[in-house]
C-alpha positions as a LaTeX table, in Angstrom:
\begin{tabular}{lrrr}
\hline
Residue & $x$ (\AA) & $y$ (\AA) & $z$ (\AA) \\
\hline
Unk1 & 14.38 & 35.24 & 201.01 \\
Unk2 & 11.67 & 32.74 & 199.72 \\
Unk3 & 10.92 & 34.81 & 196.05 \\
Unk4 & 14.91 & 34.54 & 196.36 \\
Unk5 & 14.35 & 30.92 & 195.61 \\
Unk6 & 11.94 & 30.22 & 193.64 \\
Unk7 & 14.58 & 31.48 & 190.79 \\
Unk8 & 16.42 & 27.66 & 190.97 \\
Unk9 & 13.11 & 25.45 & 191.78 \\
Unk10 & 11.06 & 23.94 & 189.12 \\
Unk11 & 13.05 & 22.46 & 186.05 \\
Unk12 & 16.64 & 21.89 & 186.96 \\
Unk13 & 17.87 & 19.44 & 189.51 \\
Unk14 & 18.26 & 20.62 & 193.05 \\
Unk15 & 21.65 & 19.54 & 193.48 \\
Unk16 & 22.89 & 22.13 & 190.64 \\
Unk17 & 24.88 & 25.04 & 191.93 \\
Unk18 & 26.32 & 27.87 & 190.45 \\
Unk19 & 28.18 & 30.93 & 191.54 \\
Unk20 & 25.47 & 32.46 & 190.75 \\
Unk21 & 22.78 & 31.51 & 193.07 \\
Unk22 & 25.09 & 32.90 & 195.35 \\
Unk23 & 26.23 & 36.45 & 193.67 \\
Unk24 & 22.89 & 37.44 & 192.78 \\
Unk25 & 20.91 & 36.63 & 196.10 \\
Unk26 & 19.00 & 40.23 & 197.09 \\
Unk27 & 18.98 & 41.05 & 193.96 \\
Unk28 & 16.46 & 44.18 & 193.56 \\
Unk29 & 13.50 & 44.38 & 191.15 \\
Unk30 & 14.96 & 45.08 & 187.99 \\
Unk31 & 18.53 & 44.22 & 188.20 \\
Unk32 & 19.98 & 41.50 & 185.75 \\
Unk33 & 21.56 & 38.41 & 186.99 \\
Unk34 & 24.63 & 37.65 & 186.40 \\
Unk35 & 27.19 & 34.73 & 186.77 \\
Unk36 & 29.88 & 32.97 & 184.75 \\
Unk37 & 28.14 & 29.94 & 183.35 \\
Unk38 & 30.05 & 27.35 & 185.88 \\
Unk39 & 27.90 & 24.49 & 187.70 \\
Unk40 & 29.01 & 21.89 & 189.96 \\
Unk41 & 26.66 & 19.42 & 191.67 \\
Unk42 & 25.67 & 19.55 & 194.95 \\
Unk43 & 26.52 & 15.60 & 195.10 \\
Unk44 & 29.77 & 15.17 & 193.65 \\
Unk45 & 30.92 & 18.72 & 194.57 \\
Unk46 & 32.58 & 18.20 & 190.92 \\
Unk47 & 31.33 & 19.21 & 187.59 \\
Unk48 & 29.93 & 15.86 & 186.82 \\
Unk49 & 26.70 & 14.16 & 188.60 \\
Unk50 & 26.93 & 11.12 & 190.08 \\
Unk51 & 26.07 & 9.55 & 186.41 \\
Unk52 & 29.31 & 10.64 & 185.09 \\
Unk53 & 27.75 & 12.66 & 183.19 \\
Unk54 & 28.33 & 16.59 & 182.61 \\
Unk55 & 26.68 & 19.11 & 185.23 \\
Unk56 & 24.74 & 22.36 & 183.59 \\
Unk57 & 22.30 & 24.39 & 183.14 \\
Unk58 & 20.30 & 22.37 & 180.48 \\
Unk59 & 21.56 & 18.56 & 180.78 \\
Unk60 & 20.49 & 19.01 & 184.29 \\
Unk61 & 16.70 & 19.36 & 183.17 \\
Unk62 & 16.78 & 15.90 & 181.97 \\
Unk63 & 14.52 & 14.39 & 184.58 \\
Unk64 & 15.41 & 10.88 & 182.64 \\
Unk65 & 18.96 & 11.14 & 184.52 \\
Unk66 & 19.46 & 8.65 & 187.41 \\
Unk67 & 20.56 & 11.48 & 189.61 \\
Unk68 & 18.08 & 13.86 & 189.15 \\
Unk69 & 16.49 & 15.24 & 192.03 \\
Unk70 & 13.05 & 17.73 & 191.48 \\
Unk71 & 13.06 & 20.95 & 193.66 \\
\hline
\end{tabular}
């Protein structure tokens, strides 16, 4: 379960979610991930942070944002 998740530590904040940290837990070596590109934050539980601002996969690597947690 640990190698599970070091796939969302390191660059994004740790309040993003996606369906897909969910669908492609257990993945085995070689499969592709998948998921449908929709984040909400772990915060809000909406699809802006608590800055107002929008939640993804790449403005939620801005470590300059007020809400941004590291992993």
């Amino acid at each position: 379960m640990a190698d599970e998740l070091n796939v969302i530590q390191g660059e994004r904040c740790r309040q993003l979610l996606s369906k897909g940290l969910y669908i492609n837990a257990g993945l085995l070596p070689g499969q592709e991930a998948t998921g449908d590109g929709n984040f909400w934050c772990g915060r809000t539980q909406t699809i802006f942070g608590p800055d107002d601002r929008l939640c993804d996969g790449e403005q939620c690597r801005d470590t300059s944002r007020s809400c941004y947690e590291s992993a």
